[in-house]
matplotlib code that plots the C-alpha trace (Angstrom):
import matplotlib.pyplot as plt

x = [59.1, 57.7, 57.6, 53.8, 54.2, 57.3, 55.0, 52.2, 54.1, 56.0, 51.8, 53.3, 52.0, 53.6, 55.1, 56.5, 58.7, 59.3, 60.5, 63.2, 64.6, 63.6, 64.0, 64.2, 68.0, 68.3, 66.0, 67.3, 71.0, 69.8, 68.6, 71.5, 74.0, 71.2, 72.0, 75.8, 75.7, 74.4, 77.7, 79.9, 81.2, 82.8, 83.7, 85.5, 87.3, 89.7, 92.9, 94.1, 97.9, 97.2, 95.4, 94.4, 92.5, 91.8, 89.5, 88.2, 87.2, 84.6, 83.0, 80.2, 78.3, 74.8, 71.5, 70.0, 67.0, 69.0, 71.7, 67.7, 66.8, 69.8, 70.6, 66.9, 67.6, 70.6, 69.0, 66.5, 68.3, 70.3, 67.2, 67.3, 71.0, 70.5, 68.6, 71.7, 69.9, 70.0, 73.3, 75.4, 73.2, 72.3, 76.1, 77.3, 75.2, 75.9, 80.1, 81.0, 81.4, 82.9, 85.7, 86.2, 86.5, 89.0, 91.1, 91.5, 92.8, 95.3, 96.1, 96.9, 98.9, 101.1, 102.0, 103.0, 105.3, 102.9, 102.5, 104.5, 103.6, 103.0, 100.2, 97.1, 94.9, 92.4, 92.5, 92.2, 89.1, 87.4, 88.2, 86.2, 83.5, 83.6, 83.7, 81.0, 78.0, 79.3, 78.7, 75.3, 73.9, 75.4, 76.1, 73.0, 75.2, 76.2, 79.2, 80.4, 83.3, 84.5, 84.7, 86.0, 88.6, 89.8, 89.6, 92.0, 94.2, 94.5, 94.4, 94.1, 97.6, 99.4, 98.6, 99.1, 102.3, 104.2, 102.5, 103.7, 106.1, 104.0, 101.6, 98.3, 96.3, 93.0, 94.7, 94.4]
y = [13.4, 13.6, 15.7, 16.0, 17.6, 20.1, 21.7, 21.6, 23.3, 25.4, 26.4, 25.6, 22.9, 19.7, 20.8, 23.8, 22.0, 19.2, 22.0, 23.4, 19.8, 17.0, 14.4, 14.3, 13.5, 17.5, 18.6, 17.3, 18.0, 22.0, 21.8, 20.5, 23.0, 26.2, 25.1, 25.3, 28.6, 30.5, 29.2, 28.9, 32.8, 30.7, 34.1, 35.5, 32.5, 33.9, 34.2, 34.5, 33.6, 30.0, 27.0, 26.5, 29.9, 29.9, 26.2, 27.6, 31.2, 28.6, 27.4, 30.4, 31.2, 29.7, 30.5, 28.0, 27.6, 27.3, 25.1, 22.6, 23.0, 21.6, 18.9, 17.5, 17.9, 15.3, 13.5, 12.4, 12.2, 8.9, 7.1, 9.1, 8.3, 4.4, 4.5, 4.7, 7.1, 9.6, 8.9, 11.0, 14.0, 13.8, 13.8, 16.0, 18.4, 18.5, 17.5, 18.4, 22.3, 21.6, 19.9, 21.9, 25.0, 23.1, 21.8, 25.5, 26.5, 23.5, 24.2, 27.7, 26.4, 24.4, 27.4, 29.6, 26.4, 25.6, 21.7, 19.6, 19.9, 15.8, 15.9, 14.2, 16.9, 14.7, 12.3, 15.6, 16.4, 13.2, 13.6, 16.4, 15.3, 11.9, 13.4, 15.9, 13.3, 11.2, 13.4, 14.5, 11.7, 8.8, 10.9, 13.7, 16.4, 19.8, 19.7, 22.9, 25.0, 23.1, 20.0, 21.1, 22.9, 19.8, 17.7, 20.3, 20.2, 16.7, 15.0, 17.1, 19.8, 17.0, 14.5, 17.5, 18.6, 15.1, 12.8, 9.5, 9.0, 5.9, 5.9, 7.3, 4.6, 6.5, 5.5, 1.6]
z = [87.9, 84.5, 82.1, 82.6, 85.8, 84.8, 82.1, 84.9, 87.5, 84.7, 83.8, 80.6, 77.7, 77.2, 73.6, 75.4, 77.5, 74.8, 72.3, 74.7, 76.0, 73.9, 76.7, 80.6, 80.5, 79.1, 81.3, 84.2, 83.5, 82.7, 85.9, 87.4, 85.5, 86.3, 90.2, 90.0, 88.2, 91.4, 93.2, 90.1, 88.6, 85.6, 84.0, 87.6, 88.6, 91.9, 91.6, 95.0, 94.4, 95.6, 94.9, 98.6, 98.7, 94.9, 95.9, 99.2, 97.8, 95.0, 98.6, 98.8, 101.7, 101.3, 103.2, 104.9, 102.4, 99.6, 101.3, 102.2, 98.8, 97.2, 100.0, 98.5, 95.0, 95.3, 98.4, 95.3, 92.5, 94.2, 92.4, 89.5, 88.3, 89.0, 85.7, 82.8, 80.3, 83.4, 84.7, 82.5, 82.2, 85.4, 86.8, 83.9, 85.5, 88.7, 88.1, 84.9, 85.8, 89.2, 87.5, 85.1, 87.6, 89.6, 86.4, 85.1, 89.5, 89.4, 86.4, 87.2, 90.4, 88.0, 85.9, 89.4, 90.6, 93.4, 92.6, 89.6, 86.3, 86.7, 89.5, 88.9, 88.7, 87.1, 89.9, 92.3, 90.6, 90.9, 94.4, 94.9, 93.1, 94.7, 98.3, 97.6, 95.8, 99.2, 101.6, 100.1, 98.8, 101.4, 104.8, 104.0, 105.3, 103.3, 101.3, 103.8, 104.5, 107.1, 105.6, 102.6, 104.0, 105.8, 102.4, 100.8, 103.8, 104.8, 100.8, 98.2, 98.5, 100.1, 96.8, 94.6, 95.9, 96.0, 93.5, 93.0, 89.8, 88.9, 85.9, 86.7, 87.6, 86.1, 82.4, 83.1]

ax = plt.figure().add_subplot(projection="3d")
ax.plot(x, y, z, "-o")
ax.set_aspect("equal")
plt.show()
C-alpha cells in the first residue's frame, strides 16, 4: 500500500490525502479506528447489570461480507505491523478502543461489587486483545460469538473474580 494508490483509489490527489494524514502510520491507524466504530457505540456502552452480558452485548452480529472484509484487513496487516513505525498506529487502531471499552465495563463491574476492586483489569484487557489479533491473524478464524463467549466463561470472570494477591506482574 502506498499512499500513491490510496489517493488513486480515493480519485483523489496526492496532497489531498497528504493534507489530511501526514504519514501512512495515521492513515493506517484512521482506518483501523473507522473499522471499530461500526461495532463500537462508544457513546451507548450497555449496561446490562453485569460484566458477562455488558462484554457479550459489544460482540455485534456481522454479515458475512463485512465479517470477509475485516478477516483480510488483519490477515494483511501481520506484514504491516512487523515494520516499528507502523506497529503502534497500526495496533492503536485496531486495540486501543477495544480496551478502552472493556476498562470503562470492568470498571463499572467493580463499582456494583461484581469483581474486587484489585483485579487486573488491565491484564483482562490485554487478554482480549491478545486472544482476538491470535485468532485472526495466527488461526484465520473470526473473533465470533462463540468463542468469545467461551473466553469470558472459561478465563476472563474466573481471573476477575479471584485474582491473585501478588503484584501484577504487568508492573515488572
Amino acid at each position: 500500500m502506498t499512499m500513491d494508490m490510496v489517493a488513486a483509489r480515493a480519485k483523489a490527489g496526492k496532497a489531498t490525502v497528504y493534507r489530511r494524514w501526514s504519514s501512512k502510520a495515521e492513515l493506517v491507524r484512521d482506518a483501523l479506528a473507522w473499522m471499530n466504530r461500526n461495532h463500537l457505540e462508544l457513546e451507548s456502552l450497555p449496561d446490562t447489570g453485569t460484566l458477562r452480558e455488558d462484554l457479550l452485548v459489544l460482540l455485534k452480529p456481522q454479515s458475512i461480507a463485512e465479517e470477509e472484509r475485516k478477516f483480510r484487513v488483519l490477515a494483511g496487516l501481520g506484514s504491516f505491523l512487523q515494520h516499528p513505525e507502523f506497529a503502534e498506529a497500526g495496533t492503536a487502531g485496531i486495540f486501543e478502543p477495544w480496551v478502552v471499552v472493556n476498562r470503562e465495563l470492568m470498571n463499572r463491574a467493580v463499582v456494583r461489587g461484581e469483581i474486587p476492586a484489585h483485579a487486573d483489569i488491565e491484564m483482562a484487557c490485554q487478554v482480549i486483545t491478545s486472544m482476538a489479533s491470535f485468532r485472526g491473524l495466527i488461526q484465520r478464524k473470526p473473533f465470533d460469538k462463540p468463542f468469545f463467549t467461551a473466553l469470558i466463561d472459561g478465563i476472563l470472570l474466573p481471573a476477575l473474580k479471584n485474582p491473585q494477591t501478588a503484584p501484577n506482574i504487568m508492573d515488572r
